[in-house]
mmCIF file of the N, C-alpha and C atoms, coordinates in Angstrom:
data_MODEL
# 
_entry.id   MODEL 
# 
loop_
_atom_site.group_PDB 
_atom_site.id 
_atom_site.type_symbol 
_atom_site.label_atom_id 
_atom_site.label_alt_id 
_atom_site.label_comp_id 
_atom_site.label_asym_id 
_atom_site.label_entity_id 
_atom_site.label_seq_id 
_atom_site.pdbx_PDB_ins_code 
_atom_site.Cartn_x 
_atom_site.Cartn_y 
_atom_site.Cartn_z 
_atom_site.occupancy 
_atom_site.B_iso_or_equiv 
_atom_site.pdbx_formal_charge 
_atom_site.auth_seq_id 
_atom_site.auth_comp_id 
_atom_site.auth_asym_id 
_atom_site.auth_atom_id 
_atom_site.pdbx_PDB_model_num 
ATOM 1   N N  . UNK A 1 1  ? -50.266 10.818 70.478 1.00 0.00 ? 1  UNK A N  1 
ATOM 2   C CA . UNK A 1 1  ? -49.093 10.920 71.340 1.00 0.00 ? 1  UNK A CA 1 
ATOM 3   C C  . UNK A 1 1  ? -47.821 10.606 70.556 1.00 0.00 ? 1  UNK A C  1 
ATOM 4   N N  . UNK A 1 2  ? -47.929 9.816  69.425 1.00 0.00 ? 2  UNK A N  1 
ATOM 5   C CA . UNK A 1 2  ? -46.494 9.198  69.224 1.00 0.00 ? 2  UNK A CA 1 
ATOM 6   C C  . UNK A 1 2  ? -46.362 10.381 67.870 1.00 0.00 ? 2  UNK A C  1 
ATOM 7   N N  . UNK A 1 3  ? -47.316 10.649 67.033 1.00 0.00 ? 3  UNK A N  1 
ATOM 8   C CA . UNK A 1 3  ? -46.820 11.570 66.256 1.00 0.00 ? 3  UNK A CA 1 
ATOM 9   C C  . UNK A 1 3  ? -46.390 12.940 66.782 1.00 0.00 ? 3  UNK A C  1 
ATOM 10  N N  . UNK A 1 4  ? -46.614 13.064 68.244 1.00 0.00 ? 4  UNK A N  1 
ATOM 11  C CA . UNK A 1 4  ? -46.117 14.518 69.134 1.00 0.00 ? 4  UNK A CA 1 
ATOM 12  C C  . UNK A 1 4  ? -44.419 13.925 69.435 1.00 0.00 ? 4  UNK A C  1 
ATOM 13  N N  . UNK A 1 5  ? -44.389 12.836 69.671 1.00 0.00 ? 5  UNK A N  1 
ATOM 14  C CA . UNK A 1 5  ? -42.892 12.926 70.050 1.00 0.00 ? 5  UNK A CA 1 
ATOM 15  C C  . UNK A 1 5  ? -42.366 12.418 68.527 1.00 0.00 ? 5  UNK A C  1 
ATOM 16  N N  . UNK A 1 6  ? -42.543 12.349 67.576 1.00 0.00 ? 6  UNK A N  1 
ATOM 17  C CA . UNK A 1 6  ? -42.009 12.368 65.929 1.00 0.00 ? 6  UNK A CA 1 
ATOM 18  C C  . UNK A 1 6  ? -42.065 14.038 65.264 1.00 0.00 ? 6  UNK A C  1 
ATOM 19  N N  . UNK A 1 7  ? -42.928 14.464 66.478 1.00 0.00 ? 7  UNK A N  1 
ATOM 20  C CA . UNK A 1 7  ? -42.853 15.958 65.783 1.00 0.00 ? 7  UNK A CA 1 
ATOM 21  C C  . UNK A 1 7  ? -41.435 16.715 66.615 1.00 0.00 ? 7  UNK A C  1 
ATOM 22  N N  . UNK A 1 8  ? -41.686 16.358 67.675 1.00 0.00 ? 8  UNK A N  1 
ATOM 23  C CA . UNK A 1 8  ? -40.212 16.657 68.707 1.00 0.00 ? 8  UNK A CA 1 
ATOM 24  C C  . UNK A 1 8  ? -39.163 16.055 68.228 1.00 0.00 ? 8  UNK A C  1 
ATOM 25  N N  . UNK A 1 9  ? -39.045 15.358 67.520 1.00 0.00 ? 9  UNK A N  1 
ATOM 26  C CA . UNK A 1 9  ? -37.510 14.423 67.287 1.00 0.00 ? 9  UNK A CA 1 
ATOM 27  C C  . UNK A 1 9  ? -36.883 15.505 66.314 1.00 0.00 ? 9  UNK A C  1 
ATOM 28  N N  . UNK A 1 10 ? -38.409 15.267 65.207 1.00 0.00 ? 10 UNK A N  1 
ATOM 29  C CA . UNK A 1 10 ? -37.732 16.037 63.911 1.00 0.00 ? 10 UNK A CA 1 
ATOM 30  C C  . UNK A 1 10 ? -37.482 17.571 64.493 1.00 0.00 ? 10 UNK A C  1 
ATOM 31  N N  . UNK A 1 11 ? -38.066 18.365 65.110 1.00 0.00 ? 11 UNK A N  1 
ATOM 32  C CA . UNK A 1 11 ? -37.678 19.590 65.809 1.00 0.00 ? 11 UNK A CA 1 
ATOM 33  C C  . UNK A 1 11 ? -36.166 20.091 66.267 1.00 0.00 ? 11 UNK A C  1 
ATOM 34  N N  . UNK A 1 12 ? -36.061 18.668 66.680 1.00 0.00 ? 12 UNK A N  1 
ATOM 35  C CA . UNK A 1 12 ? -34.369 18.820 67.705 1.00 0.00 ? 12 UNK A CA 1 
ATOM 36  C C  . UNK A 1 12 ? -33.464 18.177 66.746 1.00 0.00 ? 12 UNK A C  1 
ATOM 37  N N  . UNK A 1 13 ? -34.167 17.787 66.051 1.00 0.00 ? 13 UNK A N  1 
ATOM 38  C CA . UNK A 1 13 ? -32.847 17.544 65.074 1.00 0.00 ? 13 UNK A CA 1 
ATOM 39  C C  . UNK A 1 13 ? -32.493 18.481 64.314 1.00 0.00 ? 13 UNK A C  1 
ATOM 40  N N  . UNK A 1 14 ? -33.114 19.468 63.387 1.00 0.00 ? 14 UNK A N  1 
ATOM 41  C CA . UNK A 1 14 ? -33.121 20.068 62.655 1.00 0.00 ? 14 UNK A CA 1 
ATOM 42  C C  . UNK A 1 14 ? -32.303 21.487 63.708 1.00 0.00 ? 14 UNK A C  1 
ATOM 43  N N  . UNK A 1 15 ? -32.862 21.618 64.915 1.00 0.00 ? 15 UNK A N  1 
ATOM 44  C CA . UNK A 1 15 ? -32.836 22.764 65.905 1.00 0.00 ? 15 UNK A CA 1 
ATOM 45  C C  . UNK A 1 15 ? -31.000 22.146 66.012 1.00 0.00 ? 15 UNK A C  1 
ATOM 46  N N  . UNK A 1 16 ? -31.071 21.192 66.466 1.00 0.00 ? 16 UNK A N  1 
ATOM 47  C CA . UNK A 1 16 ? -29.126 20.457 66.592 1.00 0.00 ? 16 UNK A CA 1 
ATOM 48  C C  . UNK A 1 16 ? -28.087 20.791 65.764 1.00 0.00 ? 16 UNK A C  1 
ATOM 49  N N  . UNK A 1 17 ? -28.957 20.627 64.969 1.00 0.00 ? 17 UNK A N  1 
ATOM 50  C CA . UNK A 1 17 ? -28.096 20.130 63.635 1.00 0.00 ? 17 UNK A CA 1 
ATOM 51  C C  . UNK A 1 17 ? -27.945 22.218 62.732 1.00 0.00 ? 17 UNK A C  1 
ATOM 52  N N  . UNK A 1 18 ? -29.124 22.985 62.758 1.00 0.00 ? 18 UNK A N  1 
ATOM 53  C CA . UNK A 1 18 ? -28.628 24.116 62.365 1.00 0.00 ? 18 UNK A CA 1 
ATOM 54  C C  . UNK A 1 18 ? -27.625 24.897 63.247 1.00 0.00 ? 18 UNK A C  1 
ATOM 55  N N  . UNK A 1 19 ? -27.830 24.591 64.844 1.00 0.00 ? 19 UNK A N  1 
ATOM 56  C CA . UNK A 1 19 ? -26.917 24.744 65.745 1.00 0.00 ? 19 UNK A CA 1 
ATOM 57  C C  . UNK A 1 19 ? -25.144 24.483 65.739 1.00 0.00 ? 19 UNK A C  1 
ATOM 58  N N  . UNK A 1 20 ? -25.245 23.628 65.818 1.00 0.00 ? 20 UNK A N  1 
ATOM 59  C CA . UNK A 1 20 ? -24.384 23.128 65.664 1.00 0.00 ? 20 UNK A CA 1 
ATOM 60  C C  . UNK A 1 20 ? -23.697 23.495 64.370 1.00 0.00 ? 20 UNK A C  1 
ATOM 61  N N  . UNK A 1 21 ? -24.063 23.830 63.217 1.00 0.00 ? 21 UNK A N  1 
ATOM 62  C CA . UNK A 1 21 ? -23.237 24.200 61.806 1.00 0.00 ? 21 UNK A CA 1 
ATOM 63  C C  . UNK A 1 21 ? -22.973 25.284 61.582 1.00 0.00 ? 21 UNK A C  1 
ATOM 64  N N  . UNK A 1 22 ? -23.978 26.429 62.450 1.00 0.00 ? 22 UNK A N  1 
ATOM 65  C CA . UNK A 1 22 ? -23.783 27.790 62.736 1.00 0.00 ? 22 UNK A CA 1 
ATOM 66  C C  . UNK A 1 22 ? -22.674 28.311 63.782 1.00 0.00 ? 22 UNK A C  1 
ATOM 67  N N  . UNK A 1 23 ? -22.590 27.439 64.560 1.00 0.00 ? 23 UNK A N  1 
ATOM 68  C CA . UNK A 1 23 ? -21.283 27.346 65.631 1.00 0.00 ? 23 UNK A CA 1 
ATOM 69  C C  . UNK A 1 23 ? -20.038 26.867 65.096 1.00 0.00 ? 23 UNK A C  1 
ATOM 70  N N  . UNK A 1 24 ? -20.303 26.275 64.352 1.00 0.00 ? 24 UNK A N  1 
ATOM 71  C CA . UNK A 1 24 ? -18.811 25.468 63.815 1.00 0.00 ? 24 UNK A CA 1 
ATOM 72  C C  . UNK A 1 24 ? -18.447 26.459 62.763 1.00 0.00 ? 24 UNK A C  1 
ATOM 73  N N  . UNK A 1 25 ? -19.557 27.136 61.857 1.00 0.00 ? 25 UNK A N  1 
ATOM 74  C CA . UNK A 1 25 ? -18.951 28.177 60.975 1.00 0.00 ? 25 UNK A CA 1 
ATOM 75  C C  . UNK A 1 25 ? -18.572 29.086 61.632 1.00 0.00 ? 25 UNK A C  1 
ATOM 76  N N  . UNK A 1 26 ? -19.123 29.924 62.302 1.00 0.00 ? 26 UNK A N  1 
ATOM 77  C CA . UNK A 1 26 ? -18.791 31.125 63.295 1.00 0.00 ? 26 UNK A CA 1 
ATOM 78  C C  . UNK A 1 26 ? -17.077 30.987 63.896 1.00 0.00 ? 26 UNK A C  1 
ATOM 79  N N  . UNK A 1 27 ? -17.145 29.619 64.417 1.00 0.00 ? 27 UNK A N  1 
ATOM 80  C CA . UNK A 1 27 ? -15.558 29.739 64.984 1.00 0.00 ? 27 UNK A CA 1 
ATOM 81  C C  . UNK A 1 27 ? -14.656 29.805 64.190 1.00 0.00 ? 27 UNK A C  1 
ATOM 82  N N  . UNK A 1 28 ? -15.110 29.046 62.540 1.00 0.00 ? 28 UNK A N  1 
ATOM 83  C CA . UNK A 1 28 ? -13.834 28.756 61.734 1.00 0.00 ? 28 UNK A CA 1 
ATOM 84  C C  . UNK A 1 28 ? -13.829 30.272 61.207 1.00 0.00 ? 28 UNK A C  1 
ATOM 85  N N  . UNK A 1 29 ? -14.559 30.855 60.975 1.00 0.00 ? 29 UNK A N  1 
ATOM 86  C CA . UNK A 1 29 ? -14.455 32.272 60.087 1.00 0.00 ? 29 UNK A CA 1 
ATOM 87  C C  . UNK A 1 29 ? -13.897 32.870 61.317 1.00 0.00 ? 29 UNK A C  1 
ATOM 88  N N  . UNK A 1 30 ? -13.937 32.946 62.050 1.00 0.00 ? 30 UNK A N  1 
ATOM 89  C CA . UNK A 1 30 ? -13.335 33.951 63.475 1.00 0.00 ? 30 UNK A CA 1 
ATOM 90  C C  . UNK A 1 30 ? -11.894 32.960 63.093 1.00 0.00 ? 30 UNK A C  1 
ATOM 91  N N  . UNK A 1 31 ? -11.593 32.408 63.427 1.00 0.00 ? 31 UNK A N  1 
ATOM 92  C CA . UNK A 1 31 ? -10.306 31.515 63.392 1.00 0.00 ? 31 UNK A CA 1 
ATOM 93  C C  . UNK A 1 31 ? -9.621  31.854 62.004 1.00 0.00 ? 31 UNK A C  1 
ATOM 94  N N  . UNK A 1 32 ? -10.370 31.726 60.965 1.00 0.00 ? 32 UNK A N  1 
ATOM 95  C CA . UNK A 1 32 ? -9.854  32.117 59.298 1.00 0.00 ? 32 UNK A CA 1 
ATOM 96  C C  . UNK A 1 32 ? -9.591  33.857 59.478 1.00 0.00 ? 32 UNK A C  1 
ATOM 97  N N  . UNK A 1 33 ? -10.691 34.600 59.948 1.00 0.00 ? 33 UNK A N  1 
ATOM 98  C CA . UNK A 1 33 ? -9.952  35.657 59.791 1.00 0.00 ? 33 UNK A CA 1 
ATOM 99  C C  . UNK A 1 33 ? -9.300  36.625 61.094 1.00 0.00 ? 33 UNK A C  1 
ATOM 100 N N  . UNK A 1 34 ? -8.617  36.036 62.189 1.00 0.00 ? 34 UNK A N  1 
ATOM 101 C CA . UNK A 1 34 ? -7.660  36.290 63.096 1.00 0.00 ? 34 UNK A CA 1 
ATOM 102 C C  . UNK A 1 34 ? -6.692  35.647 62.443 1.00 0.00 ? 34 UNK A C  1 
ATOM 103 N N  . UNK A 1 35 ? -6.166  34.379 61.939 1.00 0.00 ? 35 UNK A N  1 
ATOM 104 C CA . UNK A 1 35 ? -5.028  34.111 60.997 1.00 0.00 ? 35 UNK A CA 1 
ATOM 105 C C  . UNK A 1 35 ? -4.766  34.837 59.958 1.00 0.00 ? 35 UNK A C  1 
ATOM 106 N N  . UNK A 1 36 ? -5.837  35.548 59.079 1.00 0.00 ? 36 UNK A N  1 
ATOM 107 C CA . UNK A 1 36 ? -5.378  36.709 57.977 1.00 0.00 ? 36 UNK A CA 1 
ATOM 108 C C  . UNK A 1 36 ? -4.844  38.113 58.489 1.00 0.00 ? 36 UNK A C  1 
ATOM 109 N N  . UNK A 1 37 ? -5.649  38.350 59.623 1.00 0.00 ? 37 UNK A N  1 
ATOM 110 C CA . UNK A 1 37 ? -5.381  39.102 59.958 1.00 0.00 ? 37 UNK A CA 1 
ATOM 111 C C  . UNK A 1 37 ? -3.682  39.439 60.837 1.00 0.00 ? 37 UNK A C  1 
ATOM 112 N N  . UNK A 1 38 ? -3.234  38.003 61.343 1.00 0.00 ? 38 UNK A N  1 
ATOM 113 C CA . UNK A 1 38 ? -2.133  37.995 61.863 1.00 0.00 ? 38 UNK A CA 1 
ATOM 114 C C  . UNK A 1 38 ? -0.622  38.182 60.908 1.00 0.00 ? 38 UNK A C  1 
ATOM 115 N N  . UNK A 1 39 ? -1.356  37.494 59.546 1.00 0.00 ? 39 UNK A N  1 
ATOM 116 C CA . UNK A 1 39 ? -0.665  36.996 58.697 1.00 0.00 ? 39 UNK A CA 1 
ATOM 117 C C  . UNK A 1 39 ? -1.317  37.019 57.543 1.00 0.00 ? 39 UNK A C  1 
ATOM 118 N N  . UNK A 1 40 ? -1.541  38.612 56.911 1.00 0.00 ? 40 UNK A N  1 
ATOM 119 C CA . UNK A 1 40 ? -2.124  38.570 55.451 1.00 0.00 ? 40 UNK A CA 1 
ATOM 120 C C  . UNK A 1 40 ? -1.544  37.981 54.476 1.00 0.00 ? 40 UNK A C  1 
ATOM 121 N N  . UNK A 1 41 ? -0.098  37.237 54.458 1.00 0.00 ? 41 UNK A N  1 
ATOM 122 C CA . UNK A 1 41 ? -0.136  36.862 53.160 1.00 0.00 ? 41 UNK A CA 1 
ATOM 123 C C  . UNK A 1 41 ? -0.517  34.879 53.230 1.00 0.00 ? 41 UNK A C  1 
ATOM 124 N N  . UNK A 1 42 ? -0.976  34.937 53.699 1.00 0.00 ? 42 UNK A N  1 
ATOM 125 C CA . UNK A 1 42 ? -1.855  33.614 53.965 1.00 0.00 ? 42 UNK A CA 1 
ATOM 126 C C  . UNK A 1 42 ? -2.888  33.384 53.518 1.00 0.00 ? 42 UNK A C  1 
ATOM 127 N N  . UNK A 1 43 ? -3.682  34.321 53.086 1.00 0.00 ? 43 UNK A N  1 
ATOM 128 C CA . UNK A 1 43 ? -4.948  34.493 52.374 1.00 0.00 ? 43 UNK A CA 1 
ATOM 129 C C  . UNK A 1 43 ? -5.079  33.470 51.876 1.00 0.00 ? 43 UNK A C  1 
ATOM 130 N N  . UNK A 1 44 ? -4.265  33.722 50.622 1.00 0.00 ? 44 UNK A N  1 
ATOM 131 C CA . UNK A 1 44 ? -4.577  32.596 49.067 1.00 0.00 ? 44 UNK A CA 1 
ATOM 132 C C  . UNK A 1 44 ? -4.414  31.559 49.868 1.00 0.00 ? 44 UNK A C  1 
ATOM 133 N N  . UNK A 1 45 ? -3.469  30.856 50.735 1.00 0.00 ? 45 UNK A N  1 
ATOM 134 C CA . UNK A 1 45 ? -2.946  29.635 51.165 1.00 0.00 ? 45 UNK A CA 1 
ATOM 135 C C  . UNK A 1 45 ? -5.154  28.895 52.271 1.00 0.00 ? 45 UNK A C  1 
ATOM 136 N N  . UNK A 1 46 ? -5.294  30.116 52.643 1.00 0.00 ? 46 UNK A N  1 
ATOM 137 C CA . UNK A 1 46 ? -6.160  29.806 53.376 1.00 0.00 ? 46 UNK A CA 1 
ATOM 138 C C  . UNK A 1 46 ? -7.914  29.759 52.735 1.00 0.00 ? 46 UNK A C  1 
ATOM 139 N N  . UNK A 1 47 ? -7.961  30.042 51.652 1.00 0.00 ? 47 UNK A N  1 
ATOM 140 C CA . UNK A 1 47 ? -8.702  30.451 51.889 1.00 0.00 ? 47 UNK A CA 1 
ATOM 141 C C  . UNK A 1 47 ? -9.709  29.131 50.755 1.00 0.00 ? 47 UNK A C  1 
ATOM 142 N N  . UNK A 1 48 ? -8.839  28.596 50.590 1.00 0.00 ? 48 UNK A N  1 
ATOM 143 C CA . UNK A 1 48 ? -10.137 27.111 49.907 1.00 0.00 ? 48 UNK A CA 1 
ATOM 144 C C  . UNK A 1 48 ? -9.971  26.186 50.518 1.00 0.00 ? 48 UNK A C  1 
ATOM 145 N N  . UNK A 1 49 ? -8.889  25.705 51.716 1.00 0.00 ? 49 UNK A N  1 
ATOM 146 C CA . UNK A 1 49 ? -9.300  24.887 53.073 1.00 0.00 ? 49 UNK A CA 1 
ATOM 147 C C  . UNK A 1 49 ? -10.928 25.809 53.951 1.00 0.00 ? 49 UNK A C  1 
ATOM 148 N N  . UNK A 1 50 ? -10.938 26.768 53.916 1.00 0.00 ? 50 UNK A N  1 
ATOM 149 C CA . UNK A 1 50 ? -12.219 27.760 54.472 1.00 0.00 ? 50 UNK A CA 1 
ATOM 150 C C  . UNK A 1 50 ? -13.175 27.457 53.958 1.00 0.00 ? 50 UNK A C  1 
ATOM 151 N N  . UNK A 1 51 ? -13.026 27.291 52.301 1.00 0.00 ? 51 UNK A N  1 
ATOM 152 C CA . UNK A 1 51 ? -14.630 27.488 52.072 1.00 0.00 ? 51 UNK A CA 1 
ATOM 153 C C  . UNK A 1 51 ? -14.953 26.144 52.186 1.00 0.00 ? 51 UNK A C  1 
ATOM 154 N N  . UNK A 1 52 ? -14.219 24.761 51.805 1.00 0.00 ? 52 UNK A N  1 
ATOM 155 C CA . UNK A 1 52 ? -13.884 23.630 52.252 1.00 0.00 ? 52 UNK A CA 1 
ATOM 156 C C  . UNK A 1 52 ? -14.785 23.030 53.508 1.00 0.00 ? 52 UNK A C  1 
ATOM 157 N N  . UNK A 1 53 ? -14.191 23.650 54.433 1.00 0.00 ? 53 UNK A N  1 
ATOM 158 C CA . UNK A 1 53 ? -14.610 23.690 56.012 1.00 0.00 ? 53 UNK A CA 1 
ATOM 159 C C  . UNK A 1 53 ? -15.985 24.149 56.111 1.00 0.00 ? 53 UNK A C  1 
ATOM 160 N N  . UNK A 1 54 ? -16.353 25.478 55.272 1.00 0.00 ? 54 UNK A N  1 
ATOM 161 C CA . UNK A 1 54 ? -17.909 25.737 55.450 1.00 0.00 ? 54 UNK A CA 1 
ATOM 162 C C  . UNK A 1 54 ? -18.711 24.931 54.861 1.00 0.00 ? 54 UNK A C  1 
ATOM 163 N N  . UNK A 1 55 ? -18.800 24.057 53.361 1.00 0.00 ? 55 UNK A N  1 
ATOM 164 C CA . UNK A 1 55 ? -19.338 23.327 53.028 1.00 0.00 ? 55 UNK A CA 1 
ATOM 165 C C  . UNK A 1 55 ? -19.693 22.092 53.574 1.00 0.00 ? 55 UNK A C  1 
ATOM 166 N N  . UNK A 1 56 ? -18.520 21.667 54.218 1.00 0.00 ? 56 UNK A N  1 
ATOM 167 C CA . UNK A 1 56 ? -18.778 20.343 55.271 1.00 0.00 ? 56 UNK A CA 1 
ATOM 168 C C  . UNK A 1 56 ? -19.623 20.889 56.297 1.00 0.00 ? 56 UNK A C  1 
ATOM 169 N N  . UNK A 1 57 ? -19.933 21.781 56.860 1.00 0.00 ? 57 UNK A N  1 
ATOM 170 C CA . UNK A 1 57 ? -20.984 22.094 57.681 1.00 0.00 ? 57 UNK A CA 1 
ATOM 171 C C  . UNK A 1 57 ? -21.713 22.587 57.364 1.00 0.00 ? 57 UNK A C  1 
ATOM 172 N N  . UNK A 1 58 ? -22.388 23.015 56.501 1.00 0.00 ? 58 UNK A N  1 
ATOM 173 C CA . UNK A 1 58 ? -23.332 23.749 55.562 1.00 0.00 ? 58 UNK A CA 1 
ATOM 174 C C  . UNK A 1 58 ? -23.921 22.041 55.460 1.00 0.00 ? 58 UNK A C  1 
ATOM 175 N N  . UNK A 1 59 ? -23.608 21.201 54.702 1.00 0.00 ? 59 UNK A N  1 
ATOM 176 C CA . UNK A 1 59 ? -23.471 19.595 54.701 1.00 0.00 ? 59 UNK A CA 1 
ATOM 177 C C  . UNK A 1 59 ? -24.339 19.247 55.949 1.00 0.00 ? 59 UNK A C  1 
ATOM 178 N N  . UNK A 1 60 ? -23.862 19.138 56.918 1.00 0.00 ? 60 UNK A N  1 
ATOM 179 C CA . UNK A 1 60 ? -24.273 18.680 58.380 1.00 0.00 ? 60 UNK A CA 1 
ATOM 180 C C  . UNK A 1 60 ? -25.630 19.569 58.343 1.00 0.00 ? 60 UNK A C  1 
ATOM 181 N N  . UNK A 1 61 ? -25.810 20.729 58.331 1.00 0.00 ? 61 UNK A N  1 
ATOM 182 C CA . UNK A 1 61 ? -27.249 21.457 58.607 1.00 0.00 ? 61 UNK A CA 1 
ATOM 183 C C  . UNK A 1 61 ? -28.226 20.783 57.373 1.00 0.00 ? 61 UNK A C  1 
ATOM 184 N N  . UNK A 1 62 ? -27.696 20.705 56.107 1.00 0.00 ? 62 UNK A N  1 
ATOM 185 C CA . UNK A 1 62 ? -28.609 19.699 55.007 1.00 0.00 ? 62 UNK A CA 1 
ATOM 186 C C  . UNK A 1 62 ? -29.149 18.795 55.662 1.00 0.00 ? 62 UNK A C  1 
ATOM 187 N N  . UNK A 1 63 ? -28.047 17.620 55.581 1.00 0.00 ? 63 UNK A N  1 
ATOM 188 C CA . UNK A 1 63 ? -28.617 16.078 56.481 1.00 0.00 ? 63 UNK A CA 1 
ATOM 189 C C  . UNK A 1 63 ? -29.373 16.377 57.765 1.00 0.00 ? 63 UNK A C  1 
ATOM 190 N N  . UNK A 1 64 ? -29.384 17.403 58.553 1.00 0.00 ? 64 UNK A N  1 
ATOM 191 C CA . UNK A 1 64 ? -30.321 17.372 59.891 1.00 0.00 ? 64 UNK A CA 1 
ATOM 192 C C  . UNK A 1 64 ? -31.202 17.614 59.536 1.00 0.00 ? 64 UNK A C  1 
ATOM 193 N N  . UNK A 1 65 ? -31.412 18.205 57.691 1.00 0.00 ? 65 UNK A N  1 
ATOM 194 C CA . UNK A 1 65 ? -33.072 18.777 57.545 1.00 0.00 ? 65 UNK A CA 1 
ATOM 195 C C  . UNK A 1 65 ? -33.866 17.488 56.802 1.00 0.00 ? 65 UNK A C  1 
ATOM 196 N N  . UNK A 1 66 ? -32.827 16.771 55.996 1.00 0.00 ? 66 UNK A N  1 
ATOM 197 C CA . UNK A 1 66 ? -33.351 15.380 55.369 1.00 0.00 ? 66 UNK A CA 1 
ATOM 198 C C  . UNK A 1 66 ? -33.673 14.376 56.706 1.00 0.00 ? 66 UNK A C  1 
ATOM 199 N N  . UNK A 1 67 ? -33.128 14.555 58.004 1.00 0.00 ? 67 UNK A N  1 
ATOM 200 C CA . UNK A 1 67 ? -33.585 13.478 58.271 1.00 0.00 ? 67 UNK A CA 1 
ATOM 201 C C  . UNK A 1 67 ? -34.520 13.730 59.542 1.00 0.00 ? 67 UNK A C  1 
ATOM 202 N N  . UNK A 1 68 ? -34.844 15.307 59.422 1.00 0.00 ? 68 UNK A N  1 
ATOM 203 C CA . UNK A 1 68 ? -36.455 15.671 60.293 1.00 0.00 ? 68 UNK A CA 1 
ATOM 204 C C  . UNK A 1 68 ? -37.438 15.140 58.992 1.00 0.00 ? 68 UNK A C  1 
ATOM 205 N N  . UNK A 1 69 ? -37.241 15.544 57.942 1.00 0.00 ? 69 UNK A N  1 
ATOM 206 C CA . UNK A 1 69 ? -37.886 15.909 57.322 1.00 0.00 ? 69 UNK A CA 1 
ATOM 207 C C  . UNK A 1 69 ? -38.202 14.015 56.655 1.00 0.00 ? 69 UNK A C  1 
ATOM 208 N N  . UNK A 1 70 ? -37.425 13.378 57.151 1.00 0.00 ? 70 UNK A N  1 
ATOM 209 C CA . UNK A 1 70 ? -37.450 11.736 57.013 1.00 0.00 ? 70 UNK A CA 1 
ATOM 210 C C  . UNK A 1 70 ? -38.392 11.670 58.049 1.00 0.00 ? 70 UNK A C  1 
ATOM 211 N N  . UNK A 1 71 ? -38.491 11.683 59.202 1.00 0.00 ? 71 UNK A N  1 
ATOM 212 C CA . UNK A 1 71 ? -39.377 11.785 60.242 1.00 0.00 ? 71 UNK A CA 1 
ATOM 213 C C  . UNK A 1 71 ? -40.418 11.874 60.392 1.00 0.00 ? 71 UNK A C  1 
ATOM 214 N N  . UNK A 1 72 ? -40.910 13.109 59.957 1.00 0.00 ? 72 UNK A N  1 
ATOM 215 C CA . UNK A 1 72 ? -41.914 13.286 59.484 1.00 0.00 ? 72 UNK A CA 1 
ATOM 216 C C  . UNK A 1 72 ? -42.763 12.630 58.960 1.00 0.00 ? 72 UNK A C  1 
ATOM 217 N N  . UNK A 1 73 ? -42.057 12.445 56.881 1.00 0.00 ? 73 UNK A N  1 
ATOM 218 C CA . UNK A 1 73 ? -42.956 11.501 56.293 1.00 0.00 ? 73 UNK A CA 1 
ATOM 219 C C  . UNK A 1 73 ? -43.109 10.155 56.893 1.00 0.00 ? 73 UNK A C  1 
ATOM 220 N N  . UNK A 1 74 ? -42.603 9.758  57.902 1.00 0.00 ? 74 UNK A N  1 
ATOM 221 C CA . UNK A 1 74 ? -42.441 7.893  58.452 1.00 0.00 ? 74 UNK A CA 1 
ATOM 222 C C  . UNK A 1 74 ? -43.807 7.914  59.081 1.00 0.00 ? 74 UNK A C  1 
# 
């Protein structure tokens, strides 16, 4: 029983956590490129706060997999 709800933890975390980083990229690239698009010469200005922004959540989907994957081995 208890390794079924350690198998569920690590599940929803990992399930949260890719969620969640796939949503947060999706809006900023929709958001990054409706601002280029409003305003192409913004590009250069914009565009290494962007990749910036994707790495910090790219980041967040990592740590949700280290710490199912912490879970697990416990």
């Amino acid at each position: 029983m208890e390794q079924g709800l350690v198998a569920l933890a690590a599940g929803l975390a990992i399930g949260l956590g890719a969620f969640g980083a796939a949503t947060a990229q999706a809006k900023a690239a929709a958001a990054t490129f409706e601002g280029v698009t409003r305003n192409p010469s913004s590009k250069d200005a914009v565009f290494v706060p962007f990749i910036l922004a994707l790495a910090f959540m790219e980041f967040q989907a990592i740590l949700a997999f280290i710490v199912a994957f912490l879970l697990l081995q416990g």
